[in-house]
C-alpha positions, 0 to 999 in steps of 0.5 A, a space after each residue: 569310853 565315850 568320845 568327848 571332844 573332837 578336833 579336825 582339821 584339812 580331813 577332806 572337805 573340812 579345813 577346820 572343825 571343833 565337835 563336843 560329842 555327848 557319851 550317848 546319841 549325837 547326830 551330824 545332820 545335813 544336805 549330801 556333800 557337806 561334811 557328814 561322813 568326813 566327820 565320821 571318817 576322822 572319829 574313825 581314824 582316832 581308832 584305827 588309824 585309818 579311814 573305813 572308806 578309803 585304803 589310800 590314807 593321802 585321799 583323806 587330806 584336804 586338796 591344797 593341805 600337807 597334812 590332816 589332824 585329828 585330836 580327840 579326848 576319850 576319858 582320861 586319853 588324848 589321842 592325836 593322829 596325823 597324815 602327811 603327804 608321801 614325797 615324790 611317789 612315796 605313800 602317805 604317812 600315818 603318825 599317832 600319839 597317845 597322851 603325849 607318846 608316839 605309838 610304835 604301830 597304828 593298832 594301838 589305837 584299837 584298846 584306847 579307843 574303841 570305834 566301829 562303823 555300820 555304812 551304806 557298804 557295810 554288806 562288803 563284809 559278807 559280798 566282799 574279799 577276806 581282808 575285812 571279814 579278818 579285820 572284823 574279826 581281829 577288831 574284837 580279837 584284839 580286845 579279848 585277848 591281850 597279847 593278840 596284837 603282839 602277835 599280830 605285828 609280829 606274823 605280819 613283820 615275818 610275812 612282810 619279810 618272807 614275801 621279799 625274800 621270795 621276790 629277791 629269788 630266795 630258794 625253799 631252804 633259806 625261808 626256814 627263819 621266816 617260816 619259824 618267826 611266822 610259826 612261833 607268831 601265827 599259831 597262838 594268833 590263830 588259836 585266840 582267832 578260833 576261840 573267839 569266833 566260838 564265843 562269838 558265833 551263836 550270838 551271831 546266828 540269834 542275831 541273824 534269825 532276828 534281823 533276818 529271819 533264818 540263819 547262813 552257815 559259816 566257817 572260820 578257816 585258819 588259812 591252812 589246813 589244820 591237818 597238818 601244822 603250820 610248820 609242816 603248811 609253809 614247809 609243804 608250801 615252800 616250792 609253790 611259794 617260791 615259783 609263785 613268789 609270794 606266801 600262799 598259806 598261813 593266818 593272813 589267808 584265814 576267812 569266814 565262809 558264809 554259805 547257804 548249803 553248797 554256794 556262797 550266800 553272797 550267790 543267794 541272798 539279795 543286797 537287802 538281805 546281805 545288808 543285814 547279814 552284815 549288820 547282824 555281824 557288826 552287831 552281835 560283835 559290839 554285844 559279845 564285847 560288851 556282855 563278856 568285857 563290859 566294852 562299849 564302843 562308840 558306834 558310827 552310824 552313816 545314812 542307817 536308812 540306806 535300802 532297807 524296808 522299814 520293818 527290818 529298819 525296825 529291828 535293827 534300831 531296836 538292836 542298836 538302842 538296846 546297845 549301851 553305847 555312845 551313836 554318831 550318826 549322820 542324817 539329812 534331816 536334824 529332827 530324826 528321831 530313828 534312835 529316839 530323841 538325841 541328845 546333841 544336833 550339829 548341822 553341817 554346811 560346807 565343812 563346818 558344823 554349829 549346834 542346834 
């Protein structure tokens, strides 16, 4: 489902912005500094709840503002999120509503909206740490497989649990709770994990040999070793744990590892070259979503130019135009015709944004 409207106000430099977005190609044009990407981080914060460019929520609201609002329309939903400012030394806080309702966690937003972004540090995937490549692949997850987010909330309230009572000092027999409630969550989270990540790998790898021309390996680990079960990991890991005072195994230390032969393909591969292979990640995702479940995710585009030559640029736009999709794309140039001819042109100025 496409986005149709758009409302923003105080997201950084923007205090107030109305969008009406065509369910194809739209492009945000304009000079660097006047709003693009901020209009891309809000359309991203109505599907996850959080911005792709920042971990700290409150960098997001606008200087001067208590708070920033998204609204949009996606189909027959309306989705609200909001962003106060933390009091004191308080972090900020991230409220939602869909069609009215307050949702109980951020994740929620993922089925009503589905978003995905490819940004000039989109190459993070592969150079970076575990944390994203686990939420690109939870992303898609959770639209595979229904109870995935249930079980995903559950694990991570155990950890949160389990970890605090490491810090308060509590001994290896008194974790049994935690290590049963991370049991009982983790293993079907890890199982639904594995099983699309099978699905997903040999679009992956057709997908790698296109836009780049040779393939990586890659394994998914489960983040303990699968010799033994996850009771017996978090039962063997208990005195490590407690010295440590924090969870050292278990689905939240899972990782894609990418390598070429015996070293990280990060060691090998230029940034050109891990630009790509982290495209070809994004992209065959978006493909495998829409083959298996006739999803279609609005797909957020910022500078798609950025370090690569034009023959690889070539092959990722001819990727990305055969995707049956709704693109908002950033651009300094309102006459760009990367994606073909677009279908809506908003040019941006200071914040502020009038159609062409």
């Amino acid at each position: 489902m496409a986005l149709v409207d758009l409302l923003v106000e105080d997201l950084r430099c923007i205090e107030r912005l109305e969008l009406a977005l065509h369910p194809r190609l739209n492009l945000i044009a304009g000079p660097n500094g006047t709003g693009k990407t901020s209009v891309l981080e809000s359309i991203f914060l109505l599907g996850r709840g959080r911005s792709f460019r920042t971990r700290s929520s409150e960098r997001l609201i606008r200087h001067g503002a208590e708070r920033l609002t998204v609204f949009g329309r996606v189909g027959r939903h309306a989705i609200g999120v909001e962003v106060q400012r933390g009091q004191g030394h308080g972090a900020a806080a991230t409220r939602a509503k869909v069609d009215g309702d307050f949702v109980q966690t951020l994740t929620e937003l993922t089925g009503t909206f589905p978003v995905q972004v490819i940004d000039p540090d989109v190459q993070q995937l592969v150079e970076g740490g575990a944390t994203g490549r686990r939420r690109w692949l939870d992303w898609s997850v959770f639209h595979v497989e229904p109870r995935f987010g249930a079980h995903w909330a559950r694990y991570a309230r155990a950890l949160k649990q389990r970890n605090a009572a490491l810090r308060a000092g509590v001994g290896a027999e008194g974790l049994r709770p935690w290590n049963q409630e991370m049991v009982a969550a983790g293993v079907p989270m890890a199982e639904a994990r594995a099983a699309h990540y099978a699905a997903l790998e040999p679009v992956w790898m057709e997908a790698q040999a296109a836009l780049l021309g040779f393939t990586v390996s890659a394994t998914w680990t489960a983040g303990w070793d699968r010799e033994r079960s996850l009771e017996e990991a978090l039962a063997g890991a208990s005195a490590h744990d407690v010295s440590r005072g924090t969870t050292s195994v278990g689905p939240h230390r899972a990782d894609l590892r990418i390598r070429m032969g015996t070293r990280a393909a990060r060691e090998i591969l230029s940034r050109g070259q891990l630009k790509l292979l982290a495209l070809s990640m994004v992209l065959a995702q978006l493909e495998v979503l829409q083959g298996s479940l006739q999803i279609a995710p609005t797909l957020l585009i910022d500078d798609p130019a950025a370090e690569l030559d034009n023959f690889r640029l070539g092959a990722v736009i001819e990727r990305i135009r055969a995707l049956d999709t709704q693109l908002v794309v950033t651009t300094l140039a309102p006459d760009s015709s990367l994606f073909g001819s677009p279908d809506r042109v908003y040019q941006m100025g200071q914040g502020r944004a009038k159609t062409l």
